[in-house]
C-alpha positions as CSV (number, residue, x, y, z in Angstrom):
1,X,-10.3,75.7,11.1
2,X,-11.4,72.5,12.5
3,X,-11.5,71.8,15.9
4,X,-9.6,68.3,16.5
5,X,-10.0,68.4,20.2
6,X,-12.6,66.8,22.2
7,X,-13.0,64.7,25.5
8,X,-14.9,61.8,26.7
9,X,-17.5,64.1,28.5
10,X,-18.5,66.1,24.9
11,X,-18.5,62.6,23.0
12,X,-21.5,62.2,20.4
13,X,-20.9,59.3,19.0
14,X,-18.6,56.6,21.3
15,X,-19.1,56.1,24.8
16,X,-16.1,54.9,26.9
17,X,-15.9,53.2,29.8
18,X,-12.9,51.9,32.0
19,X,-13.4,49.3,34.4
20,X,-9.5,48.4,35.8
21,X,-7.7,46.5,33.3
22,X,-10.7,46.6,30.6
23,X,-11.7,49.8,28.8
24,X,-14.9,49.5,26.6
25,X,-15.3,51.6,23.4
26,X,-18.5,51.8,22.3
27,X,-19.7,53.2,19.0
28,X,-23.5,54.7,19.4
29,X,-23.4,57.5,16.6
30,X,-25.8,60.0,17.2
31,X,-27.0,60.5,13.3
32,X,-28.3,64.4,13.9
33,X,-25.0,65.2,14.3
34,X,-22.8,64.7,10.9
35,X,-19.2,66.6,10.5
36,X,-21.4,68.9,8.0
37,X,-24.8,69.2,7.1
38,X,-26.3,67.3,4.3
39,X,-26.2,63.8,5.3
40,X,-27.3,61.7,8.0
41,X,-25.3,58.9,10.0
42,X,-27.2,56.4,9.8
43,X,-26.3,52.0,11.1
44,X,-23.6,53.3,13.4
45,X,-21.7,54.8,10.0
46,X,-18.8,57.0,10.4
47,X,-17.6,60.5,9.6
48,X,-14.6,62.6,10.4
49,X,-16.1,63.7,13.3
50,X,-16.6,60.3,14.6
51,X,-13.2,59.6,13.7
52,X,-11.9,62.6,15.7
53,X,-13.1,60.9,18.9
54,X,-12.4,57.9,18.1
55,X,-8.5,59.4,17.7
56,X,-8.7,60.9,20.9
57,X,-10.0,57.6,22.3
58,X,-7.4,55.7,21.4
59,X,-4.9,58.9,22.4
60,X,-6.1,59.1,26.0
61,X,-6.2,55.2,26.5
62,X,-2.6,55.3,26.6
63,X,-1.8,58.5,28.3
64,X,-4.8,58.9,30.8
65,X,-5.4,55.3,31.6
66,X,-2.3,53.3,31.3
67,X,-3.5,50.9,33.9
68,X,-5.8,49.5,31.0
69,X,-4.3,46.7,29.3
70,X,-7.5,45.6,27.0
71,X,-10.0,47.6,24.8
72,X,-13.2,46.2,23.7
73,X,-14.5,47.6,21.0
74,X,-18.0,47.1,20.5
75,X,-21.2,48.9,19.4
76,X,-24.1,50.5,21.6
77,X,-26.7,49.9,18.6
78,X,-28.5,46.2,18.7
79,X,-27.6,44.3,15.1
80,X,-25.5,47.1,13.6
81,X,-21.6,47.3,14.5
82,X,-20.6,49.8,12.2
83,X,-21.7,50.5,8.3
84,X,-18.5,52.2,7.6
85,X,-17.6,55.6,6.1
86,X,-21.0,57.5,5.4
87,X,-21.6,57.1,2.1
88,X,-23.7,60.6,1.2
89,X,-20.9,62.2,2.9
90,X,-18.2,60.5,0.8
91,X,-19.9,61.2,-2.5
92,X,-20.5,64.5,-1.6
93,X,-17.1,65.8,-0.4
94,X,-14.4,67.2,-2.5
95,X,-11.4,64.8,-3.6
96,X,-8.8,66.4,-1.2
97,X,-11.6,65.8,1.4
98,X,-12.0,62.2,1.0
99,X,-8.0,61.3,0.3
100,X,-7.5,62.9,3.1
101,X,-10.3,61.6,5.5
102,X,-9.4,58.0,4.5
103,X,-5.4,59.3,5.6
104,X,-6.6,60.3,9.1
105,X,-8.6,57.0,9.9
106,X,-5.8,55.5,8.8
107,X,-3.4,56.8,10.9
108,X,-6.2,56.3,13.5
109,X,-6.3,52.7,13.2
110,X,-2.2,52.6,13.2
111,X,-2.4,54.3,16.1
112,X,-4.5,51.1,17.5
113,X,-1.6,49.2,16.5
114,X,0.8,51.1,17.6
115,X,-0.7,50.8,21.4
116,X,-0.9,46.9,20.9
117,X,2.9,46.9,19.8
118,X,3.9,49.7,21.9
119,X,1.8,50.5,25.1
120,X,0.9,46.2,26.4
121,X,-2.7,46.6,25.3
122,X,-4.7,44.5,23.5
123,X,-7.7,45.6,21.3
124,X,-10.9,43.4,20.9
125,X,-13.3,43.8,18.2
126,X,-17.0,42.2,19.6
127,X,-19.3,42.7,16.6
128,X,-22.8,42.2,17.6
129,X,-24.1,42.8,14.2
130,X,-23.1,44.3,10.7
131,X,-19.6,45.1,10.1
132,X,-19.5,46.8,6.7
133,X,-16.5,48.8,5.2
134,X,-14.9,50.7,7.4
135,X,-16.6,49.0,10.3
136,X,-15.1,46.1,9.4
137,X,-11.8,47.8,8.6
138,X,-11.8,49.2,12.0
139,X,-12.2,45.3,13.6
140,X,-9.1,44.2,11.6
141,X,-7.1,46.8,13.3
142,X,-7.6,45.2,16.3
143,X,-6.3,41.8,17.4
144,X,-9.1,39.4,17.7
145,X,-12.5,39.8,16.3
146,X,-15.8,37.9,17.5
147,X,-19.2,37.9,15.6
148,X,-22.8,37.7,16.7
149,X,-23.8,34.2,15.3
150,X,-27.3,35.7,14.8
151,X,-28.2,34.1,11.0
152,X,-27.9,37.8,9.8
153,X,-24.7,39.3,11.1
154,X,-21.3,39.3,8.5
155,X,-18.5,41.0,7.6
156,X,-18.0,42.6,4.3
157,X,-15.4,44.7,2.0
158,X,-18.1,45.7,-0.3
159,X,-16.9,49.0,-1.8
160,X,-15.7,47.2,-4.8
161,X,-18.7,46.2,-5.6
162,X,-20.8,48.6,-4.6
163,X,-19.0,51.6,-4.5
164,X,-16.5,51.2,-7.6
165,X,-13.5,51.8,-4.9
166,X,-11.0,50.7,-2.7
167,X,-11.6,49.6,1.1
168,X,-10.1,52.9,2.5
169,X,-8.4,52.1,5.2
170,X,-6.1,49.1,4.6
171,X,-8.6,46.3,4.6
172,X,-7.4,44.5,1.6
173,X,-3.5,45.2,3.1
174,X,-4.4,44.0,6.4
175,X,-6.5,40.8,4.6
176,X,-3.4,39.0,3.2
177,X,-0.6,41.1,5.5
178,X,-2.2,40.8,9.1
179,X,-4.3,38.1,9.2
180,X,-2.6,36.3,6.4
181,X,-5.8,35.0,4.3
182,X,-5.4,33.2,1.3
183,X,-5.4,35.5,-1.7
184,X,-8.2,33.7,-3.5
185,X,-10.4,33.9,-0.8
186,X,-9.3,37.4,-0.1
187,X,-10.5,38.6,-3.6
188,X,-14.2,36.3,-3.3
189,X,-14.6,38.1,-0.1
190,X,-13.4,41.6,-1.4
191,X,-16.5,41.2,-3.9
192,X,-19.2,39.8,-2.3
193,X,-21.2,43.1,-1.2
194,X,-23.5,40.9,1.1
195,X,-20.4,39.9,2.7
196,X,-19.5,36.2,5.2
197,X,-21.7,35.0,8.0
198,X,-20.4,33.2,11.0
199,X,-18.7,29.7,10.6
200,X,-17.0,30.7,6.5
201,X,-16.4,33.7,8.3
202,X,-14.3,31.9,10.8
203,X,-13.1,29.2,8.7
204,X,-11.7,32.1,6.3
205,X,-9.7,33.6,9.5
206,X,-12.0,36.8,8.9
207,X,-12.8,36.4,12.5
208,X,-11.5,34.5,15.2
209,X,-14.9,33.0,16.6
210,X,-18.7,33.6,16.6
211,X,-20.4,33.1,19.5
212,X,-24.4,32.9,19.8
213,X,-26.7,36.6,20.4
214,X,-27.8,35.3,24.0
215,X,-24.4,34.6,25.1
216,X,-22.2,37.2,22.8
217,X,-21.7,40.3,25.9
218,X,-21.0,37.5,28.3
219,X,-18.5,35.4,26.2
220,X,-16.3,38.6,25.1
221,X,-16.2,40.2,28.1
222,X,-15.0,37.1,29.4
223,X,-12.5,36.6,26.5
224,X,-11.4,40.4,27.7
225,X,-10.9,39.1,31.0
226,X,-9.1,36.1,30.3
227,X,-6.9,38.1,28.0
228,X,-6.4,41.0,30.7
229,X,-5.2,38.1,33.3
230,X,-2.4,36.9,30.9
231,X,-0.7,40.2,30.7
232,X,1.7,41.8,33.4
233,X,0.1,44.5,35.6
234,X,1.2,47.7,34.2
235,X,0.9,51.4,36.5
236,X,-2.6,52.8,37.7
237,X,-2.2,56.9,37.3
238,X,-1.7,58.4,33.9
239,X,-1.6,61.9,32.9
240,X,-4.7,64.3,31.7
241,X,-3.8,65.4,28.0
242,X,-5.2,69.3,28.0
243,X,-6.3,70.7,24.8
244,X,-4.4,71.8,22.4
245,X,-4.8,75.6,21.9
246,X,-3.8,78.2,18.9
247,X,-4.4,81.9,17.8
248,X,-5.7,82.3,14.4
249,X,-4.9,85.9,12.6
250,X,-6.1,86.1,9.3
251,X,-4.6,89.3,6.4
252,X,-5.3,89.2,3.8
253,X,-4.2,86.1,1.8
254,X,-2.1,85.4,5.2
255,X,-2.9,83.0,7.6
256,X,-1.0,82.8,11.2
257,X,-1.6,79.7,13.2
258,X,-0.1,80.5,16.9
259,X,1.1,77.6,19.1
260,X,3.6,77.9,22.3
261,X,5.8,75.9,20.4
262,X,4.7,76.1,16.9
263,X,3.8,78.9,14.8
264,X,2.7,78.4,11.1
265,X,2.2,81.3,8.4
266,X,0.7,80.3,5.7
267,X,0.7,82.5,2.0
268,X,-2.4,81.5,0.1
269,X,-1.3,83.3,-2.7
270,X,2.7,81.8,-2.5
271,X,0.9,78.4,-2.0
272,X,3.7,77.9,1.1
273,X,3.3,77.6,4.4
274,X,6.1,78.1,7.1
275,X,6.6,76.3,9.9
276,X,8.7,77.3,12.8
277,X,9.5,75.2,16.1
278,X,10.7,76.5,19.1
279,X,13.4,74.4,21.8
280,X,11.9,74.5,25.0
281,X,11.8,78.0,27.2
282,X,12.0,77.0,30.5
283,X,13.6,74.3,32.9
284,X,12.1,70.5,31.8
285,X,11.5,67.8,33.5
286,X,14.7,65.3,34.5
287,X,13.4,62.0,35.6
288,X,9.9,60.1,34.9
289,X,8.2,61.3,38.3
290,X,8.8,64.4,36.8
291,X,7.1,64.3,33.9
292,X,4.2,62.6,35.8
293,X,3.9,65.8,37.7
294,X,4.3,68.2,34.3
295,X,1.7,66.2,32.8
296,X,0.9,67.1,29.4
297,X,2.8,70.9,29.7
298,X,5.9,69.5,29.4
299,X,7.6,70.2,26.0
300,X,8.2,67.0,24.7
301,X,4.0,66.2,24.6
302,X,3.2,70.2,24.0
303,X,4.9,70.7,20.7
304,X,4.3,67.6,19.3
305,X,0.6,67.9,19.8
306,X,0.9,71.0,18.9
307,X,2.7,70.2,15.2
308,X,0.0,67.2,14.8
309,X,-2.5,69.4,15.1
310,X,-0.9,72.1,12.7
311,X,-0.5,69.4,10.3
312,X,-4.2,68.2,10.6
313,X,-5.3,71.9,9.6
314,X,-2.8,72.1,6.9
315,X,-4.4,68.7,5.1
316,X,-8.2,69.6,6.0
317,X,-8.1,73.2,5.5
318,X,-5.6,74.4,3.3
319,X,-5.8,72.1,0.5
320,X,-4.3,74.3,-2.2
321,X,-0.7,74.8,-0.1
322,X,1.8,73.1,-1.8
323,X,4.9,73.6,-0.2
324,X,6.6,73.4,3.4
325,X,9.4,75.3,4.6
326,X,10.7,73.7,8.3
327,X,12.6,76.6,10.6
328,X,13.9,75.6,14.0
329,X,14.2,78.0,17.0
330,X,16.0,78.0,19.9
331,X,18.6,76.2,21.9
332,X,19.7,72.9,20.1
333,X,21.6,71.6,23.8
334,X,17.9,72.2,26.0
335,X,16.6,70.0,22.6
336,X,19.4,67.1,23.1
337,X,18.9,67.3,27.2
338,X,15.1,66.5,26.8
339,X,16.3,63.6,24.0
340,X,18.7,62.2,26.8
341,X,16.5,62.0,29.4
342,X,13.5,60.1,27.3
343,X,16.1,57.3,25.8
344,X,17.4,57.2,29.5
345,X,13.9,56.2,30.6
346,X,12.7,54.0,27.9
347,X,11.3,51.4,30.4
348,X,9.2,54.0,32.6
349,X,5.5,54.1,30.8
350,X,5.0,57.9,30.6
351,X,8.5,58.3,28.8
352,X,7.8,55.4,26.7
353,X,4.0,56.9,25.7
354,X,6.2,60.4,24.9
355,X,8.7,58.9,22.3
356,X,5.7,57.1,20.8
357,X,3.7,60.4,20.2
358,X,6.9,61.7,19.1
359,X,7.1,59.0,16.5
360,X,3.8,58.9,15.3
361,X,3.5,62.5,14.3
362,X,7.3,62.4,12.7
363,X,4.9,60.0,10.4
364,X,1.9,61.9,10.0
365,X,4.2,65.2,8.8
366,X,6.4,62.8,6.4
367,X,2.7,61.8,4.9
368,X,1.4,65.0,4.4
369,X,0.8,65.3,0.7
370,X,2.9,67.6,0.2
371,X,6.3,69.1,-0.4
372,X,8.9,69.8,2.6
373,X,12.5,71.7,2.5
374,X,14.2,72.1,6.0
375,X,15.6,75.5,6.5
376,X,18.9,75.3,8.7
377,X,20.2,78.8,9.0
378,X,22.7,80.4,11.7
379,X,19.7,81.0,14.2
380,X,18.3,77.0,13.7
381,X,18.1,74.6,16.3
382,X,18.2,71.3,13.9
383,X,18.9,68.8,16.6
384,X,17.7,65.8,17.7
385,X,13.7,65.0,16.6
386,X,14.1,68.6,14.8
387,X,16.2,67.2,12.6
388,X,14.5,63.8,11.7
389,X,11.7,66.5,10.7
390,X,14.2,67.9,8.4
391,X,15.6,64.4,6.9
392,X,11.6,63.7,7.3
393,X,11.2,66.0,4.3
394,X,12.1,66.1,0.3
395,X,15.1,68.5,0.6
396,X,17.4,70.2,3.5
397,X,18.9,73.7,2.4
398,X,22.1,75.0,4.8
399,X,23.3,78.1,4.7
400,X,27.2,78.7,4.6
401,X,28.6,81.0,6.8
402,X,31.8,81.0,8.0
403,X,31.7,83.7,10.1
404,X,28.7,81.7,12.4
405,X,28.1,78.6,11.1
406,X,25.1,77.1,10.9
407,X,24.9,73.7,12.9
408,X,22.7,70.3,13.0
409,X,22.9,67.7,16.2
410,X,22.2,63.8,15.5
411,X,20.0,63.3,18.8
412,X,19.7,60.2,21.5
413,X,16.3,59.1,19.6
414,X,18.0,58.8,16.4
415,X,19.2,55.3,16.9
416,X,15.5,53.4,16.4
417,X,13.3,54.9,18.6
418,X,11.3,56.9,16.0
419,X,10.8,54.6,13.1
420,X,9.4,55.5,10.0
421,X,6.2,53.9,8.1
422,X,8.8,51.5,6.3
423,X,10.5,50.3,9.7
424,X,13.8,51.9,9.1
425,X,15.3,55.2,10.8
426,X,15.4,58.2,8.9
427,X,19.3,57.6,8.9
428,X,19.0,54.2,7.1
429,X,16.6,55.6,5.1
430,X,18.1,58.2,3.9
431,X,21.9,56.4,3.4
432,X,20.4,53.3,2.2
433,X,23.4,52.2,0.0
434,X,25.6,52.9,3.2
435,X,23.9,51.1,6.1
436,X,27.5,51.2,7.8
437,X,27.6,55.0,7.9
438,X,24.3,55.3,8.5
439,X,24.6,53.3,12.1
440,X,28.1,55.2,12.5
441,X,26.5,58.6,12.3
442,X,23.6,57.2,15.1
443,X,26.5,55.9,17.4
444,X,28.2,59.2,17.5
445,X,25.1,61.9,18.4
446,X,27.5,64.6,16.7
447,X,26.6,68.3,16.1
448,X,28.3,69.1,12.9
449,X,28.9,72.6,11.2
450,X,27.1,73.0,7.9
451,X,30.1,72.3,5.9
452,X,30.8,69.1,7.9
453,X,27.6,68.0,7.3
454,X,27.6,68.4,3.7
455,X,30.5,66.3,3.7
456,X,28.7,63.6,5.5
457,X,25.5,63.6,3.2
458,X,23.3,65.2,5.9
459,X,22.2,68.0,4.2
460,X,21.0,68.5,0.6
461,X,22.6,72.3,-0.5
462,X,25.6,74.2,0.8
463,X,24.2,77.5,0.4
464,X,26.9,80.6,0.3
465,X,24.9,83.3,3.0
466,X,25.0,85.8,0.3
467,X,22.9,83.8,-1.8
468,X,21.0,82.3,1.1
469,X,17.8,84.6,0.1
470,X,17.9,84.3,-3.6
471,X,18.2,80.2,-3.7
472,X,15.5,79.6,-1.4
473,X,13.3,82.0,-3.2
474,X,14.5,80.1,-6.5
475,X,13.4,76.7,-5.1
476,X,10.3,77.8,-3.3
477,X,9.3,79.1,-6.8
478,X,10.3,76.4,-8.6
479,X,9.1,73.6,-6.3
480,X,5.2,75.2,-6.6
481,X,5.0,75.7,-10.4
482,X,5.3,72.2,-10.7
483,X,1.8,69.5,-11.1
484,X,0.7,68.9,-7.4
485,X,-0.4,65.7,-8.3
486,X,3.2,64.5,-9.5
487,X,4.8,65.8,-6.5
488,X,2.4,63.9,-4.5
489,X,3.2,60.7,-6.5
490,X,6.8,61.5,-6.7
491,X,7.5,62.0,-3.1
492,X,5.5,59.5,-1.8
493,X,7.7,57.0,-3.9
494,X,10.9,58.9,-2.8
495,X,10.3,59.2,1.0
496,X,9.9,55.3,2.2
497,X,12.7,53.6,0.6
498,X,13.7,49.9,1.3
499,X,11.8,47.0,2.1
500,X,8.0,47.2,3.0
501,X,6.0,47.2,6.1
502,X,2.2,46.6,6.3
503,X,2.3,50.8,6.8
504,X,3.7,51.6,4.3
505,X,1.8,49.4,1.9
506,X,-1.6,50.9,3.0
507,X,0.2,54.4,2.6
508,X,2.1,54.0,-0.3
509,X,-0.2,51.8,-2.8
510,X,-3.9,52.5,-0.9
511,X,-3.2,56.3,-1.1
512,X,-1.9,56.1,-4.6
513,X,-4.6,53.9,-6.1
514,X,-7.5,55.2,-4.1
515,X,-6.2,59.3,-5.1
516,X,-6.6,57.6,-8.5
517,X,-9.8,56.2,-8.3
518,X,-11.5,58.3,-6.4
519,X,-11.2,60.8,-9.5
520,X,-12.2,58.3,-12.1
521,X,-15.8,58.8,-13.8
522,X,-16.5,55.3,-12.8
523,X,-16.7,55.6,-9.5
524,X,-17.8,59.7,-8.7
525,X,-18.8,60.5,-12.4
526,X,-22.0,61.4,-13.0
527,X,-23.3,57.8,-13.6
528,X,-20.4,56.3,-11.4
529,X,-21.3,53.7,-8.7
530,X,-20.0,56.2,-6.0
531,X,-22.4,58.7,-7.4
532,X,-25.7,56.2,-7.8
533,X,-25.2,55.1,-4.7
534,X,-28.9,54.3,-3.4
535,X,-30.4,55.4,-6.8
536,X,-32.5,53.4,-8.9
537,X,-30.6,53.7,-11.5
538,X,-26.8,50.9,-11.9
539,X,-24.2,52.6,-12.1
540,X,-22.4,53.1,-16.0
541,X,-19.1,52.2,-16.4
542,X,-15.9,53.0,-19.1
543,X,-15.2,49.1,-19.1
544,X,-11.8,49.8,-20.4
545,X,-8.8,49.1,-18.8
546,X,-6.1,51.4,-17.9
């Protein structure tokens, strides 16, 4: 298992410090300590360990200090700001590894986004050196970026040429998307491994300004300042997030990952892994100075942390499960009642910080490589977020039952507040050719019987309850005999229908082309340029094109 919590105080490799209305994020990676031995971390470069903290960073910002309305991110090593992803660690690591490394800082860097869009902060990259990779990837995240002026100091994409892959973390998405640079510029920049120095650097719009060595801490902590003036005041006391805690049983090919609200059991030798959420068990808070006093016990932050962890150690650790089931626990009216009160209390900080966690890890499960049926049987509670899990997924099995039907509730939160990568509501995604029933089906918050809600499209299979355990055990079988690396490509094209976002470009062609090329001899074959990284010798290429 990996260990995904962590805290300020146990940091290695940031330090952060919050002074009012200005945090400051400062990456000093400590290069004895890599994720895994075998590699050093050396010029300030990252691994998932550094990436953990940096998650939690970002987490706690919003939830712990709420009072902070700018982040400068900046770099405690003189002339280096960050190298980017380690690269002995990269060519080293198996292929789930990396795909699914380069997914997490990913969703780290949303998550950056997310808090500008979200939580009235504003992120500040100060470079006061080197900015390679996914250093530099990281600075684009943010929303203005300032470079030593130093005669050394640029900004570079250079895994292209270096490398013989893909920026991994939506660099070349956020180039043309974000910042808007021209295309042709884009691509000279994109393979230039020494990278762009100061004024072509801000003429290209690769940085917003460079400002001279002796003047660069003073000048953007002043732009921070100037920046933190503009903005309204926002509330002074957040919340402590406690760690996130599970039981591990291990039998035989069995794994059992115990939550409060989450339990997962996993069947190496099935390649499944079930997943079962529980309502909440006791009286929950019922206005916003309530929550402030539950703090991060309170059921709506609990299990959600709880499934984004359980997700995390699905990806990292069980590489070979291939298939999902979602099971709901519970009381779906205590599920709606918690739903009621957060849309109620949109405008309150801590409510609005709770619906965006909710949100984000609806996103990480729908991006999980792999394959997801929703369960609704007559003992489910699929209501409200439960239930967007459910639609989250490739396919929703009902059982029929006339005797106690099973039942699914359309919740508060289902009308916009949990958006998927693409922009669009599970709803809209899901009824794309009906946008009118779609928004009806939000208006009304109904709780339907399974047969109703096969009528209305909600569900995928009317199952007869005396067939109930011989389907499911058809599909499950059927669903992991099939090639994992179709279903990977299939669902990922399935899931985000409609128009695209900048997410679901970096998700949707980044994951697809780097899976791709991170498998190709040409970049971590035995002479690939991955491979022969800092090695005398080039690297070899299969010049042909595919």
């Amino acid at each position: 298992m990996i260990d995904f919590n962590t805290h300020p105080d146990r940091y290695r490799h940031w330090k952060l410090d919050v002074d009012g209305p200005i945090a400051t994020l400062a990456l000093d990676v400590d290069a004895r300590y890599p994720f895994r031995d075998g590699y050093e971390l050396k010029l300030n470069s990252y691994d998932l360990g550094v990436d953990i903290e940096l998650q939690d960073a970002v987490q706690r910002l919003r939830f712990e200090h709420p009072d902070v309305k700018v982040v400068l991110v900046t770099s405690g090593q003189d002339r280096v700001f960050c190298a980017g992803a380690n690269i002995p660690m990269l060519a080293t690591s198996t292929h789930p590894f990396k795909v699914n490394f380069c997914k997490f800082t990913n969703e780290t860097r949303l998550a950056i986004e997310d808090a500008t869009a979200h939580s009235g902060q504003k992120w500040i990259a100060a470079l006061n050196g080197l900015a390679a990779g996914g250093g530099y990837e990281l600075a684009i995240s943010c929303d203005e970026i300032y470079l030593v002026d130093d005669g050394n100091s640029a900004v570079s994409l250079p895994e292209v040429p270096l490398l013989g892959v893909l920026p991994g973390t939506g660099g070349l998405t956020r180039l043309v998307d974000k910042r808007k640079i021209r295309r042709d510029l884009a691509d000279v920049f994109s393979t230039l491994a020494e990278g762009v120095k100061g004024k072509r650097a801000k003429k290209w719009k690769l940085i917003d300004d460079t400002f001279p060595r002796s003047k660069f801490a003073e000048r953007t902590r002043a732009r921070a300042g100037e920046l933190a003036a503009s903005m309204p005041d926002k509330p002074g006391k957040g919340i402590t997030l406690a760690p996130v805690e599970h039981n591990v049983t291990e039998d035989g090919s069995k794994t059992t990952l115990t939550y409060r609200y989450v339990t997962v059991d996993i069947d190496k030798d099935k390649r499944t892994a079930a997943i079962e959420l529980r309502s909440p068990d006791g009286q929950q808070p019922d206005s916003p100075d309530a929550y402030v006093a539950a703090g991060s016990d309170a059921w709506a932050i609990r299990c959600f942390r709880e499934l984004d962890d359980a997700m995390l150690q699905l990806r990292f650790c069980f590489e070979e499960i291939g298939l999902v089931l979602l099971h709901t626990r519970g009381d779906r009216d205590s599920i709606l009642t918690v739903e009621k009160v957060l849309a109620d209390n949109r405008d309150h900080w801590l409510i609005n910080e709770i619906v965006g966690l909710m949100a984000r890890v609806l996103r990480r499960y729908e991006l999980t490589a792999k394959s997801m049926f929703a369960l609704i049987d007559q003992d489910s509670a699929c209501a409200g977020a439960f239930y967007e899990l459910a639609m989250g997924g490739d396919r929703i099995y009902a059982i029929d039952d006339p005797d106690k039907p099973a039942k699914l509730s359309i919740g508060p939160l289902s009308n916009g507040a949990l958006p998927m990568s693409n922009g669009l509501t599970r709803l809209q995604s899901r009824f794309l050719a009906q946008p009118d029933h779609a928004a009806r089906l939000a208006a009304e918050q109904g709780t339907y019987d399974a047969d109703e809600a096969d009528e209305l499209g909600l569900v995928t299979f009317l199952v007869e309850d005396l067939d109930w355990d011989d389907d499911v055990r058809i599909a499950v079988e059927e669903r992991v005999s099939l090639s994992p690396d179709a279903l990977t490509g299939m669902e990922a094209s399935l899931r985000f229908g409609g128009a695209e976002t900048c997410d679901s470009k970096i998700f949707g062609r980044l994951s697809a082309w780097q899976n791709w090329i991170f498998i190709r001899p040409n970049a971590t074959g035995e002479t690939g340029a991955l491979t022969r990284y800092g090695q005398p010798q080039d690297a070899s290429f299969d010049w042909r094109r595919t």
